[in-house]
ROGUDREN-227408 format. One line per field, with one value per atom (N, C-alpha, C): x, y, z; residue number from 1. Coordinates in nm, 4 decimals, decimal comma. Example, Ala and Ser with C-alpha at 12.3 -4.5 7.8 and 13.67 -1.06 7.14 Angstrom:
<sites>
x	(1,3190/1,2300/1,3200/1,2850/1,3670/1,2900);
y	(-0,5690/-0,4500/-0,3300/-0,2250/-0,1060/0,0030);
z	(0,7800/0,7800/0,7800/0,7080/0,7140/0,7870);
pos	(1/1/1/2/2/2);
</sites>
This chain:
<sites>
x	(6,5054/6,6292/6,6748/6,7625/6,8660/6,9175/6,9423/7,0129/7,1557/7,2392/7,3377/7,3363/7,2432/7,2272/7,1334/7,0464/6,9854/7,0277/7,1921/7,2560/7,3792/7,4226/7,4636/7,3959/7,2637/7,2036/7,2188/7,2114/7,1995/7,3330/7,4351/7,5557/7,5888/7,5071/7,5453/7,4865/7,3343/7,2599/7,3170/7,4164/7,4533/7,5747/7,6202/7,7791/7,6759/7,5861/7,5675/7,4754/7,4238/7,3287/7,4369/7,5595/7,6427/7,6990/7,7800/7,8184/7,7118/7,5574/7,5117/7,4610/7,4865/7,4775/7,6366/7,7312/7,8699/7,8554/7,8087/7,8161/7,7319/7,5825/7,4994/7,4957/7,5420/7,5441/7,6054/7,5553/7,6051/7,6938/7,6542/7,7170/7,8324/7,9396/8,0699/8,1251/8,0460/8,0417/7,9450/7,8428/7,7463/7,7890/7,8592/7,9231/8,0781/8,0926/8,2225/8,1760/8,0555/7,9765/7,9471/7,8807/7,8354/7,9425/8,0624/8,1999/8,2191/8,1830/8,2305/8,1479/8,0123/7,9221/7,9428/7,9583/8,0476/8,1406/8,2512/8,3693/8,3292/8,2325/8,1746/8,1126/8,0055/7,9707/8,0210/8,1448/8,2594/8,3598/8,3544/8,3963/8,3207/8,1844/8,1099/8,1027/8,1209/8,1479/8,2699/8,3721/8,5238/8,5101/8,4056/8,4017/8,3102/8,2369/8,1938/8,2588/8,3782/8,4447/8,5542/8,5433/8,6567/8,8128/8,8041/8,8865/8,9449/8,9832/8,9740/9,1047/9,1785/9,2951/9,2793/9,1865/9,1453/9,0394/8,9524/8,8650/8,9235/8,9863/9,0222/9,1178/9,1900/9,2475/9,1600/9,0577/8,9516/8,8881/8,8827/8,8063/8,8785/9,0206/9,0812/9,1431/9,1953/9,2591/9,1174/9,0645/8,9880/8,8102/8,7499/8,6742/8,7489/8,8569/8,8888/8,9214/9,0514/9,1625/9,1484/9,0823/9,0571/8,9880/8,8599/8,7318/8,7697/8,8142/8,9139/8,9499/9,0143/9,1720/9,0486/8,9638/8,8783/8,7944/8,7461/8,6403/8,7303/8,8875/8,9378/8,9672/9,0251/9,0466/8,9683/8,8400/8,6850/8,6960/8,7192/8,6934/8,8037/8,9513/9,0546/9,0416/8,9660/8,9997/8,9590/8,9964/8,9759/8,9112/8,8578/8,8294/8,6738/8,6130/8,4769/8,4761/8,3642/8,3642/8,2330/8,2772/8,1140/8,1062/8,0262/7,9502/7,8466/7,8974/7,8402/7,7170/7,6018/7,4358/7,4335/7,4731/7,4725/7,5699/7,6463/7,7498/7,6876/7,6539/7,5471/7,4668/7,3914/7,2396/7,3419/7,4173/7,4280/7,5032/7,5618/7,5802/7,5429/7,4229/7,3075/7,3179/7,2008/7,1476/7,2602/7,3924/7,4593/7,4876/7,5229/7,5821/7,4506/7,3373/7,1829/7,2115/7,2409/7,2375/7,3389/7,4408/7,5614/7,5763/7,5212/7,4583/7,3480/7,3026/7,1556/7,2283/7,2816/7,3652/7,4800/7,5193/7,5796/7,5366/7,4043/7,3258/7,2769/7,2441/7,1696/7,2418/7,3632/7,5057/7,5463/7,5136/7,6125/7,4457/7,3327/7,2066/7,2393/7,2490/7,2681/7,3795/7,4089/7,5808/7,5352/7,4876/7,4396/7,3182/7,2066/7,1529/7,2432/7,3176/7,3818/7,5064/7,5326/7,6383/7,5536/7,6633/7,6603/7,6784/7,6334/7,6853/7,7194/7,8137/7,8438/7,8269/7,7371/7,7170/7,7209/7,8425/7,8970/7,7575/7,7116/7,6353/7,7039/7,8468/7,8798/8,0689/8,0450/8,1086/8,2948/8,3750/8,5267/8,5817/8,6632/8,7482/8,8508/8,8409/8,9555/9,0027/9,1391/9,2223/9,2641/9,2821/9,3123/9,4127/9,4665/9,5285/9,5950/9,5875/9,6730/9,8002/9,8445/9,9851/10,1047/9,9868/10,0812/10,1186/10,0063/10,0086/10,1379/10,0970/10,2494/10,3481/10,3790/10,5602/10,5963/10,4947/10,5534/10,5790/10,4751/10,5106/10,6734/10,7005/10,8403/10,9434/10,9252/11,0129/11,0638/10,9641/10,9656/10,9322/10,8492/10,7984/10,8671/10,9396/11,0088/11,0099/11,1093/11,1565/11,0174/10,9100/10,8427/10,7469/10,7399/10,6629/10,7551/10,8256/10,9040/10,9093/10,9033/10,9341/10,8551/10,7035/10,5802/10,5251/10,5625/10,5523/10,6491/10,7867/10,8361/10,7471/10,7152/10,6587/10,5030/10,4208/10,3035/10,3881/10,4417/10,5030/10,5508/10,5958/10,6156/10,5229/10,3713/10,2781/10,2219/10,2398/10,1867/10,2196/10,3804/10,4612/10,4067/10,3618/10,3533/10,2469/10,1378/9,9746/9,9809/10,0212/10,0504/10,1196/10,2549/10,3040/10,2395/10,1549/10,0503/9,9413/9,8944/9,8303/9,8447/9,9651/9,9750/10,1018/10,0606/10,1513/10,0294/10,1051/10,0773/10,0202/9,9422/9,9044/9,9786/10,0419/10,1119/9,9382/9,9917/9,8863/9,9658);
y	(8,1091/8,1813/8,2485/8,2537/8,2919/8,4219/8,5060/8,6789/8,5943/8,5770/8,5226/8,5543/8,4410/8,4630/8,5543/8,6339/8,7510/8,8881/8,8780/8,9725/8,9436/8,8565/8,8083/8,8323/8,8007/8,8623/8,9849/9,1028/9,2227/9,2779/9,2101/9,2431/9,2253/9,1297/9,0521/9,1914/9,2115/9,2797/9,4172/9,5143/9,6384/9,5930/9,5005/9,4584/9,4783/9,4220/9,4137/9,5136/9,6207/9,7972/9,8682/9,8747/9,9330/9,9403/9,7545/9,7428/9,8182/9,7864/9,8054/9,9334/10,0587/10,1817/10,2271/10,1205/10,1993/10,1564/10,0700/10,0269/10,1175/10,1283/10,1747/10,3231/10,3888/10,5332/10,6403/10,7496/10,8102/10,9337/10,9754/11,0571/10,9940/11,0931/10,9921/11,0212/11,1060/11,1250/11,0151/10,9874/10,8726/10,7515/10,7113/10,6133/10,5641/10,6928/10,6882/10,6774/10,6887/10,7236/10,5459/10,4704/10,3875/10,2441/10,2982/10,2212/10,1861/10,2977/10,2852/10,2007/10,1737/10,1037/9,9530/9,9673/9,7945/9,7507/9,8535/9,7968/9,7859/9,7784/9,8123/9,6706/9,6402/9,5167/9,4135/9,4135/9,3113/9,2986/9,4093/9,3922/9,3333/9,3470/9,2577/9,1031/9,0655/8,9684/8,8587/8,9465/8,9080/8,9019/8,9310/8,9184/8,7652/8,7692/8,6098/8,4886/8,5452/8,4608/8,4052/8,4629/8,4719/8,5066/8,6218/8,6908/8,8064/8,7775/8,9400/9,0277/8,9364/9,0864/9,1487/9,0474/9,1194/9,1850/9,1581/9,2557/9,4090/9,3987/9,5642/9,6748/9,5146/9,5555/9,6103/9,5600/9,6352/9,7452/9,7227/9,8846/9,9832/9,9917/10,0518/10,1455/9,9719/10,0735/10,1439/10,0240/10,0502/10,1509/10,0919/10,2261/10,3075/10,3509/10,4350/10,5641/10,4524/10,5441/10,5208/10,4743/10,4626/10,5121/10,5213/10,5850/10,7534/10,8174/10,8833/10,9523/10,8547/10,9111/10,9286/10,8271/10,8572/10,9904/11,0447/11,1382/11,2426/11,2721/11,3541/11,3907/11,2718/11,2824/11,3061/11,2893/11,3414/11,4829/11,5428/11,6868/11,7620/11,7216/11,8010/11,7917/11,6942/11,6877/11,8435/11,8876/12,0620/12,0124/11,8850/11,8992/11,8160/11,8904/11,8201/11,6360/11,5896/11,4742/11,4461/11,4023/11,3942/11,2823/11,2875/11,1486/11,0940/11,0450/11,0251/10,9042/10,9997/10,9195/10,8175/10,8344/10,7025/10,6277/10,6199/10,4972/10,4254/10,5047/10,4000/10,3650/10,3718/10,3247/10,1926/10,2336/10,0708/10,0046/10,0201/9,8890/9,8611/9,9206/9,8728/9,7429/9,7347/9,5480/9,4621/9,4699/9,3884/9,3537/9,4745/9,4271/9,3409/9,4005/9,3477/9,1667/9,1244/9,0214/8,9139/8,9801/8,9188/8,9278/9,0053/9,0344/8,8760/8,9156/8,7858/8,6468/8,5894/8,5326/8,4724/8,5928/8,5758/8,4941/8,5792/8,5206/8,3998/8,3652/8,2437/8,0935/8,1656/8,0693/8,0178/8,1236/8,1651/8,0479/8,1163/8,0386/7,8980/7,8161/7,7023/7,6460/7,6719/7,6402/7,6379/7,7575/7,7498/7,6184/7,6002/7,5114/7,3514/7,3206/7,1534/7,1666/7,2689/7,2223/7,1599/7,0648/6,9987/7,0590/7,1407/7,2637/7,2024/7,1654/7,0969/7,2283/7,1721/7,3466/7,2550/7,3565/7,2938/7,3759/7,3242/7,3862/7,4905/7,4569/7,5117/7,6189/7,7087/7,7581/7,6967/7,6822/7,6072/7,7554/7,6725/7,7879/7,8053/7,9412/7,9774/8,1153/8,1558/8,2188/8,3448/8,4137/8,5714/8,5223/8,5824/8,5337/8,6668/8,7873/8,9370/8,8951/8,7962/8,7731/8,7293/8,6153/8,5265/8,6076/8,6677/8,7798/8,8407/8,9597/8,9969/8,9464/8,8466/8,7959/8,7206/8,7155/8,6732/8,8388/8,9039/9,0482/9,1248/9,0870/9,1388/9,0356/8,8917/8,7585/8,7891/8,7048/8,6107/8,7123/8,7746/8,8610/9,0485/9,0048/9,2067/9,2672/9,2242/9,3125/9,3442/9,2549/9,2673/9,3577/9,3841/9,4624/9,6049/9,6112/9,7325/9,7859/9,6934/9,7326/9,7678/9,7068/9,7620/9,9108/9,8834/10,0558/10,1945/10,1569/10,2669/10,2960/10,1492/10,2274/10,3042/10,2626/10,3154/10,4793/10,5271/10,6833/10,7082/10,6276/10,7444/10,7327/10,6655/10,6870/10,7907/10,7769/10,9320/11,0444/11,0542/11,1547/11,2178/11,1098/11,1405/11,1782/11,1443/11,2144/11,3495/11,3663/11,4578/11,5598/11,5594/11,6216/11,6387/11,5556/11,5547/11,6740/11,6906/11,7035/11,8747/11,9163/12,0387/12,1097/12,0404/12,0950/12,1832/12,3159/12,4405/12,3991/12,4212/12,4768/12,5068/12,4667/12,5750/12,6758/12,7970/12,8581/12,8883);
z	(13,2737/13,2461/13,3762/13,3869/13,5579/13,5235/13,6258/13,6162/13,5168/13,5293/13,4604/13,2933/13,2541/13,1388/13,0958/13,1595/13,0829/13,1434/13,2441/13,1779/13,0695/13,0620/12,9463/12,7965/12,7655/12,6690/12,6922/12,8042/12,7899/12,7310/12,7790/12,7378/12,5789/12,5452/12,3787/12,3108/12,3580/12,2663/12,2581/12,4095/12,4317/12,3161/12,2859/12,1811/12,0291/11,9662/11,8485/11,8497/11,9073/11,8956/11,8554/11,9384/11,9272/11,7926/11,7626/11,6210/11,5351/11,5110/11,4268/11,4018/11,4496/11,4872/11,4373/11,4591/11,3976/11,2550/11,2464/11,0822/11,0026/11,0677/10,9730/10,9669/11,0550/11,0746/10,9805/10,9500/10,8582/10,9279/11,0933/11,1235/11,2087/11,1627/11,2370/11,4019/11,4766/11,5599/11,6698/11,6313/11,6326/11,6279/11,5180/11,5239/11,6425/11,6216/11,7755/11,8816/11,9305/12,0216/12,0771/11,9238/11,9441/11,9377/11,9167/11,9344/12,0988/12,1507/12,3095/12,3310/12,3229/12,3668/12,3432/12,2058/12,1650/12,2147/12,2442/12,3189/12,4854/12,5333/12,7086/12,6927/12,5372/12,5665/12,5519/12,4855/12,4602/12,6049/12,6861/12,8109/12,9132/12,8911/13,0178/12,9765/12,8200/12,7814/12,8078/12,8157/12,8743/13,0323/13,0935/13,2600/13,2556/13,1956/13,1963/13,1408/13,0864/12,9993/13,1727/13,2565/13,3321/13,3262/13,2329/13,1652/13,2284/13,3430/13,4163/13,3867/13,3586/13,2658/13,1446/13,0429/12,9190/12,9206/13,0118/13,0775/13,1094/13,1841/13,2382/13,0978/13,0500/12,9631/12,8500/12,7851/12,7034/12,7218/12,9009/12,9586/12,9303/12,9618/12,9949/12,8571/12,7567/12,6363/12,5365/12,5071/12,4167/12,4255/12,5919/12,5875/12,6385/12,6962/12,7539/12,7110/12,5992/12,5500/12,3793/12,3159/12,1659/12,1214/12,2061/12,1830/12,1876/12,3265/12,3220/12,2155/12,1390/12,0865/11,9407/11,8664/11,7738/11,7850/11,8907/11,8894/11,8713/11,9619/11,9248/11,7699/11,7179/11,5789/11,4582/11,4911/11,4408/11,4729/11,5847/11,6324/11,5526/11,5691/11,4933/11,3664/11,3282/11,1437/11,0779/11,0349/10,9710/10,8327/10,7700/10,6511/10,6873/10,5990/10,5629/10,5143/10,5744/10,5448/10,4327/10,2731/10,1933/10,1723/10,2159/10,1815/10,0225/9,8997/9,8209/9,8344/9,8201/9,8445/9,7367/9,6238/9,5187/9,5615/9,6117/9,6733/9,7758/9,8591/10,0308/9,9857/9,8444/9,8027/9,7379/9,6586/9,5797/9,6575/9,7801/9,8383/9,9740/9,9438/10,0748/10,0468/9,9411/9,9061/9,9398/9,8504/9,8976/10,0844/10,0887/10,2743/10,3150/10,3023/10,3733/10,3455/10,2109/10,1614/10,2562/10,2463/10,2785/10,4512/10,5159/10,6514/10,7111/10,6414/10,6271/10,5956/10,5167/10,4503/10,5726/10,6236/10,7373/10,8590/10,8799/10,9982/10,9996/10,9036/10,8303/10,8835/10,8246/10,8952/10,9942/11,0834/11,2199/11,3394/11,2833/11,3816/11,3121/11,2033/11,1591/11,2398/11,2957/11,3136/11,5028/11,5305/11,6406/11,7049/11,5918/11,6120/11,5782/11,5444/11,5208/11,5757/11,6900/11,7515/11,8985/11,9373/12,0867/12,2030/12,2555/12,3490/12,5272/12,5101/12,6838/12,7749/12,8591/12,9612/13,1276/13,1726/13,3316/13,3730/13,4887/13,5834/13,7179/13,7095/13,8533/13,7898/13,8267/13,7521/13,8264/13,7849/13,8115/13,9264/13,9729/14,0895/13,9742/14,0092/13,8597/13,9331/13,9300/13,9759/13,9021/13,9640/13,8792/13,7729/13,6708/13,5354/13,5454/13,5882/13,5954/13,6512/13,7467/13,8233/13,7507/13,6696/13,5369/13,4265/13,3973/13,2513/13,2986/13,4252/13,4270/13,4759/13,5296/13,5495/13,4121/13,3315/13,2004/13,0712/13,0910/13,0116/13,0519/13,2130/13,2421/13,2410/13,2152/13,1941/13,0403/12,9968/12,8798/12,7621/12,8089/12,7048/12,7093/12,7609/12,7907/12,6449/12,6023/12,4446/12,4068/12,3297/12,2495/12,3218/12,4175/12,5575/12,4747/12,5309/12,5419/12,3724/12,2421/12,1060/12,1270/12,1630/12,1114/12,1562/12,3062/12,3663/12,2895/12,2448/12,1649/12,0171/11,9653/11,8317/11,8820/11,9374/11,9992/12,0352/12,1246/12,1365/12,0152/11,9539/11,8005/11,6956/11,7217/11,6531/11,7044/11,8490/11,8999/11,8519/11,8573/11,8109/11,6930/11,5868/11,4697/11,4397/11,5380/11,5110/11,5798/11,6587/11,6977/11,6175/11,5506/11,4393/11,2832/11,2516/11,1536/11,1735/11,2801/11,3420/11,3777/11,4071/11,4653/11,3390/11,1779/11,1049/11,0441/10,9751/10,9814/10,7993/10,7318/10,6381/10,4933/10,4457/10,2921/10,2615/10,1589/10,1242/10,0183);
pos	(1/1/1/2/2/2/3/3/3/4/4/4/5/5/5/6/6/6/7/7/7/8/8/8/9/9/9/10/10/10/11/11/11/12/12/12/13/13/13/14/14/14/15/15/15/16/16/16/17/17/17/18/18/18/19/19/19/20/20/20/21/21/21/22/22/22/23/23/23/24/24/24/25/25/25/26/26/26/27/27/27/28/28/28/29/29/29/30/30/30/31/31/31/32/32/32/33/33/33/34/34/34/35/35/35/36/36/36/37/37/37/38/38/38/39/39/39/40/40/40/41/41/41/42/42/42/43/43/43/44/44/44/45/45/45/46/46/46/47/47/47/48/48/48/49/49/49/50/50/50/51/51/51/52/52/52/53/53/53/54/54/54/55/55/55/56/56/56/57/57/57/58/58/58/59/59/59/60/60/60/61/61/61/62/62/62/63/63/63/64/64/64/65/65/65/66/66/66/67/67/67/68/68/68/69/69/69/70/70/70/71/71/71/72/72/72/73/73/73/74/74/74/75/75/75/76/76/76/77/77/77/78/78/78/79/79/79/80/80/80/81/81/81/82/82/82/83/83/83/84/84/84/85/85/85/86/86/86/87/87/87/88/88/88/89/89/89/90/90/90/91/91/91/92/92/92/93/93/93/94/94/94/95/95/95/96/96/96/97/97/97/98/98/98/99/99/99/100/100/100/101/101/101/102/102/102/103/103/103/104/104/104/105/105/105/106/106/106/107/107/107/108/108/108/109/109/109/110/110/110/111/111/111/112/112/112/113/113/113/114/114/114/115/115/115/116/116/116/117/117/117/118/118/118/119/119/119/120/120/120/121/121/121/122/122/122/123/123/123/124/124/124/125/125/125/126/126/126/127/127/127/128/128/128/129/129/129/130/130/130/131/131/131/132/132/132/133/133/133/134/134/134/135/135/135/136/136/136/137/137/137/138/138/138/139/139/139/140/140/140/141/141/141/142/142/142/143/143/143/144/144/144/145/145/145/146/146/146/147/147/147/148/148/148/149/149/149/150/150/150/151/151/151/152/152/152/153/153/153/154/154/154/155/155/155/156/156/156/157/157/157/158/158/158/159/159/159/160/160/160/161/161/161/162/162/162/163/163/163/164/164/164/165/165/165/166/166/166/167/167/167);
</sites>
């Protein structure tokens, strides 16, 4: 096995600790915690992919600014979070099942596929130049719709957010 692929495994395994720490966790701070970590290993994943704009782009929005924007929204919430213990008990078994069930699948599928593997990796060119002369071409409006509704989701968490109480 070559540095390559066993940091590649390191990266897979820092992506599914993470998931499985957000899934299974009961504290929700923990689980935000362990979001960043998933979204960091889904980014070293997108660097081997030769992905280097969705790369930065994952760093950037999602551990950056999501993770972010979740912990804050964990911290401001003013209301208790309960958690009913007879609800996580009865649908343990299932998820476990359907988890397993899952996996069962996913290695089957892994073992009877044909896996063509290049030895030498292709000259492949930054993809950030194209991304953007097409985000300010071809793609403007839907660029620009999407950035106004994003500020008035802000607006609105923000106004949710800093509204006062009835008593």
């Amino acid at each position: 096995m070559d540095l390559t692929t066993t940091i590649f495994y390191i990266f897979a395994f820092i992506t599914l600790a993470g998931a499985g720490v957000v899934v299974f966790s009961r504290n929700i701070v923990h689980a935000a915690f362990a979001l960043l970590f998933a979204f960091f290993g889904v980014t070293g994943i997108y660097v081997f992919l030769l992905a280097d704009f969705i790369a930065i782009t994952q760093l950037l929005i999602y551990v950056g600014g999501i993770t972010v924007l979740i912990l804050f929204g964990v911290m401001l919430t003013s209301h208790q979070l309960n958690v009913d213990a007879k609800t996580g008990t009865i649908q343990t078994l299932p998820a476990i099942l359907l988890a397993a069930g899952l996996g069962a699948c996913l290695i089957w599928v892994f073992r009877i596929t044909d896996w063509k593997v290049n030895p030498q990796l292709p000259a492949v060119e930054s993809t950030a130049p194209e991304i953007g002369k097409l985000l300010l071409t071809k793609y403007l409006l839907p660029f620009e719709i999407s950035s106004v509704v994003l500020l008035v989701a802000l607006i609105g968490a923000v106004m949710i957010a800093r509204r006062e109480k009835k008593e």
